[in-house]
N, C-alpha and C positions, 0 to 999 in steps of 0.2 A: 774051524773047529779046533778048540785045545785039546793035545794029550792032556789028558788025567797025570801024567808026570809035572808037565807045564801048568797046567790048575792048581797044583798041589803048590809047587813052589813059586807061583803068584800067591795065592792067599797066605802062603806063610812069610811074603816080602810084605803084604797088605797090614799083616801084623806087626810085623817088623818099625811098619811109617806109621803107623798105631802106636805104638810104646816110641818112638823117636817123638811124634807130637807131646805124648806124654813126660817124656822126657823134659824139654824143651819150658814143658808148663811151669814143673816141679823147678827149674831152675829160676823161673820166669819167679817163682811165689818167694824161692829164697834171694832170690837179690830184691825183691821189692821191701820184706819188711829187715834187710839190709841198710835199706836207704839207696841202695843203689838203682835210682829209677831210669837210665839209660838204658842199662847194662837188661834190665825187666822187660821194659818195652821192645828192648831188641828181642830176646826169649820168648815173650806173646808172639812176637811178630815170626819167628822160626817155626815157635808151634804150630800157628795158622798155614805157615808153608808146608810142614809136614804133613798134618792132615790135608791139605790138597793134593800131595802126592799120594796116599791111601788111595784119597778119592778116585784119582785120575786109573789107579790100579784095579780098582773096585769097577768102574765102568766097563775096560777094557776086559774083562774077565767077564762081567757078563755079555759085554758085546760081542763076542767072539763064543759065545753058544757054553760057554761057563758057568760057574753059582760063587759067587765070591761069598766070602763065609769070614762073620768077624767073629773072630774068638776071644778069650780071653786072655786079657793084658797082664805083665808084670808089674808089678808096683815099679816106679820109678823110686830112684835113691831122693831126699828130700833135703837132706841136710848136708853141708860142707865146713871142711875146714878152713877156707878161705876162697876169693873167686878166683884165683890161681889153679886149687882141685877142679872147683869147677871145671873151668875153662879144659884142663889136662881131659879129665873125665870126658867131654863133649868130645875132643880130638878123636879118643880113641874109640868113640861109639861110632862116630866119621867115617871114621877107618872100618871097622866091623858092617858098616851097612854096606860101604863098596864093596866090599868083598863079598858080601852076599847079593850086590845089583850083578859083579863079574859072574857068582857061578851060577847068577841065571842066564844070564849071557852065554856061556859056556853050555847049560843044557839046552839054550831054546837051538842052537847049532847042532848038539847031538842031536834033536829029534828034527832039525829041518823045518823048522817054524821060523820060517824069514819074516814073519809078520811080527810076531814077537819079537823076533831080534833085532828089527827095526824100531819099533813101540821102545823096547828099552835104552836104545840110541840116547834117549833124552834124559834117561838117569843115569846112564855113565856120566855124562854131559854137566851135568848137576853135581852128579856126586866129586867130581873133579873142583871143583867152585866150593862146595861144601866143605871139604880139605883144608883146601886154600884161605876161606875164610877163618877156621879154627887156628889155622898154622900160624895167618898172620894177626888173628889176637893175642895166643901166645908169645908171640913174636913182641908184640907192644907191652905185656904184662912182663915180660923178663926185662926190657926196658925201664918199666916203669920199676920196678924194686918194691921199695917199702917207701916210697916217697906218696907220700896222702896227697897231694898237689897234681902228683902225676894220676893217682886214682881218679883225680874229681874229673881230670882232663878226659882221661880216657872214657868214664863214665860219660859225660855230656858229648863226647865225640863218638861212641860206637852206635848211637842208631842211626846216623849218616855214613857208615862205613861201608864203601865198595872196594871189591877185587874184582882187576879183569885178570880172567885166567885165558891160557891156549881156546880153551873149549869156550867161552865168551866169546873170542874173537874168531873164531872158526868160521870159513867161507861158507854161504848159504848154497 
């Protein structure tokens, strides 16, 4: 059984992977009619991951004697000043989700719900990957400059882009 503290801040993480799908879309639409169709396909492809993690949150909520509850989303931002903001933008929403998988982490301890605490193992895990993937686009985009050469590269090379992080590689 979940605390009602614990339900509470599941379904507002549920939303949370709600508007990050969201997110992810809205970027996915301004890189495509961009021309940037790597960079797009990579963004659907994010999207689709996000909404699987709602999912996966949404089950665990009612499996555990819960009522997961979808509320309503913020409009995502649609428009940028270059895929640079983008990319910065994405980082720092990265950054804001871990911080909200940590302090559920944090509460599923205060109330002693090692089930949940376990269950969330996997989004630490993720969100650490998550990071890393953001960090090290930025990472190619400060590289790249204003070179249109390096854009195309980077475009045709990011929907093959892997990062192994610690958490990747962590013993089974």
């Amino acid at each position: 059984m979940l605390s009602k503290t614990i339900e509470e801040s599941l379904n507002n993480q549920i939303r949370i992977e709600a508007e990050s799908s969201q997110i992810y879309l809205a970027m996915a639409c301004w890189a495509e009619v961009k021309g940037l169709e790597g960079v797009s396909n990579f963004m659907y492809a994010q999207s689709d991951e996000e909404r699987e993690h709602m999912l996966k949150l949404v089950k665990f909520v009612n499996e555990r004697g819960g009522h997961a509850k979808i509320s309503q989303l913020a409009a995502p931002n649609v428009t940028f000043k270059s895929f640079k903001e983008m990319f910065e933008k994405l980082f720092e929403h990265e950054v804001f989700v871990s911080q909200s998988i940590n302090e559920l982490v944090h509460i599923s301890l205060q109330e002693k719900d090692y089930a949940t605490h376990n269950f969330l193992q996997w989004y630490v895990a993720e969100q650490i990957e998550e990071e890393a993937v953001a960090r090290t686009i930025l990472d190619k985009i400060n590289m790249i400059g204003d070179d249109k050469g390096g854009l195309y590269l980077f475009d045709r090379d990011i929907e093959n882009l892997t990062v192994t992080t610690a958490a990747t590689n962590a013993p089974e």
